[in-house]
N, C-alpha and C positions, 0 to 999 in steps of 0.2 A: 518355767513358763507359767501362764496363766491357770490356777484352779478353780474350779468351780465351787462355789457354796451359797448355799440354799438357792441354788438353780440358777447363780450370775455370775459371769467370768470375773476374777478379782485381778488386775495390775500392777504389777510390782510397781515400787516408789519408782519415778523418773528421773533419781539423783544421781549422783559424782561416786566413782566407783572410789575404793578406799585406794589405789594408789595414784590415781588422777587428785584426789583430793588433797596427797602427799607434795606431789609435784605443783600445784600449783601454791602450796603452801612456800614451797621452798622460792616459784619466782616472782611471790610476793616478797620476801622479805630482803630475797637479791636486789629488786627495786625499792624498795622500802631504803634501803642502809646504804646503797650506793648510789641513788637516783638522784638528788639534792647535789652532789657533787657534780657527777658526771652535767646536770642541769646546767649548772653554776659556770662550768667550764664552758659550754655553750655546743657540747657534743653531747651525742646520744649514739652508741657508747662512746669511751672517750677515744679519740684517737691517737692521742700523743702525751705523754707528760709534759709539763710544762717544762723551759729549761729556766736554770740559775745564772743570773747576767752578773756582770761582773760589779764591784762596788764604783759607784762615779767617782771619777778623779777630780777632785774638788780645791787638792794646795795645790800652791805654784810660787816659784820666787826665780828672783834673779842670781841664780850664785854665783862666786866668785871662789878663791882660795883664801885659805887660812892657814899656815903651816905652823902655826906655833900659836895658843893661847883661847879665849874664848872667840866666840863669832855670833855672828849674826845668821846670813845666807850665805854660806862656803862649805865648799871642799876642803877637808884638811889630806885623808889618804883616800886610796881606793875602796874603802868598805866603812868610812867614817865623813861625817859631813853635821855641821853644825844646819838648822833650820828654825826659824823666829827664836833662837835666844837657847835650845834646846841641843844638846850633841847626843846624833844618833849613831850607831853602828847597824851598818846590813848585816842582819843574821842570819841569812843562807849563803853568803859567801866568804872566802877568807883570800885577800889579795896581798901581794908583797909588801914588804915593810919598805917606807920612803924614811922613816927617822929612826934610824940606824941599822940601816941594810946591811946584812951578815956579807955581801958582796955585789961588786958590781953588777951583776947581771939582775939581781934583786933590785938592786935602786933603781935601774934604768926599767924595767920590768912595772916595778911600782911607782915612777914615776907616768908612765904611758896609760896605767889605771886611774892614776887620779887626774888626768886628762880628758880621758873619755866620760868616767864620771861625772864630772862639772858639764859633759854638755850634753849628756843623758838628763841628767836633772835640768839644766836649763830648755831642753825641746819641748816642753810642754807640762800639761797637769798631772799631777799622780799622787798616788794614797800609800798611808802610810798604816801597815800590816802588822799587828800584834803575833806573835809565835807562842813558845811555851814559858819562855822567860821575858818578863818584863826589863831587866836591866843586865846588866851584866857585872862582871868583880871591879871594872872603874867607871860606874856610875852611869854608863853611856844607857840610853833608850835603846832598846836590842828592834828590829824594826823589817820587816820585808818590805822594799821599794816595790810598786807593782805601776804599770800604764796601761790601759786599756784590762788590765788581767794579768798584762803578762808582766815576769820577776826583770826588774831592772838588772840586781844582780847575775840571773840568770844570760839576760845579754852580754853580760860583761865576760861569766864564762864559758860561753859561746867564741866570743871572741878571744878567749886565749887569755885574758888579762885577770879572771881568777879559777877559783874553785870552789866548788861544791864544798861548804861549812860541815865536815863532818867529827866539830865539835874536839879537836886536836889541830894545833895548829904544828904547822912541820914546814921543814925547811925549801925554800927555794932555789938554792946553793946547788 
């Protein structure tokens, strides 16, 4: 409290006690380092992350088939497809072999993939997805088909017409 000396009450300083002074230290600098952001977002605090949109699907062609040779815009099989002058391989799927099926059921199998393919690729625009490898042991552009986001491949083994590339290829037979 207040003492007296030479005969006048003296009053403590009117300041910020030392852990008031601590605390507001601290939500200065919480505002300081994260204000600017949160600002920028147009929340205070933020209420949501932003989300990741998918890449715009920007090529588009007319394909057609190609069972033998170089191409243009075609399907050659279910998981291979030439596009402006370039032969790609989808490399999250692995579908039946059409040029020299181990058996029938294989051919007609691979057959019906490289069907749906040509008209997955022809329904519209879609991007073409680099993975962990760039090409593959014959040359082919290794490549994830995507539309909207979602795996072209992946529709295909949805429908039953391949599988999940899990980097071994094995038999259909």
């Amino acid at each position: 409290m207040a003492r007296q000396r030479y005969g006048r009450a003296q009053r403590r300083n009117a300041g910020f006690s030392g852990p008031a002074i601590i605390y507001a230290l601290c939500l200065g600098l919480l505002v300081g380092g994260y204000g600017p952001v949160w600002m920028e977002r147009g929340a205070w605090p933020p209420l949501e992350m932003p989300r990741q949109s998918a890449p715009a699907d920007t090529l588009s062609a007319e394909f057609g088939f190609c069972h033998s040779g170089g191409g243009v815009n075609c399907v050659v099989d279910g998981d291979t497809f030439w596009f402006s002058g370039e032969k790609y391989r989808i490399a999250d799927i692995d579908t039946p072999e059409t040029h020299g099926p181990r058996c029938a059921a294989e051919g007609a199998l691979g057959a019906r993939a490289t069907e749906r393919l040509q008209a997955l690729m022809n329904e519209g625009a879609f991007s073409l997805e680099s993975g962990d490898r760039d090409t593959d042991r014959y040359g082919r552009a290794l490549r994830v088909v995507t539309r909207g986001g979602e795996s072209i491949g992946g529709m295909l083994v949805a429908e039953g017409l391949a599988r999940e590339w899990d980097g071994a290829r094995r038999s259909w037979c």
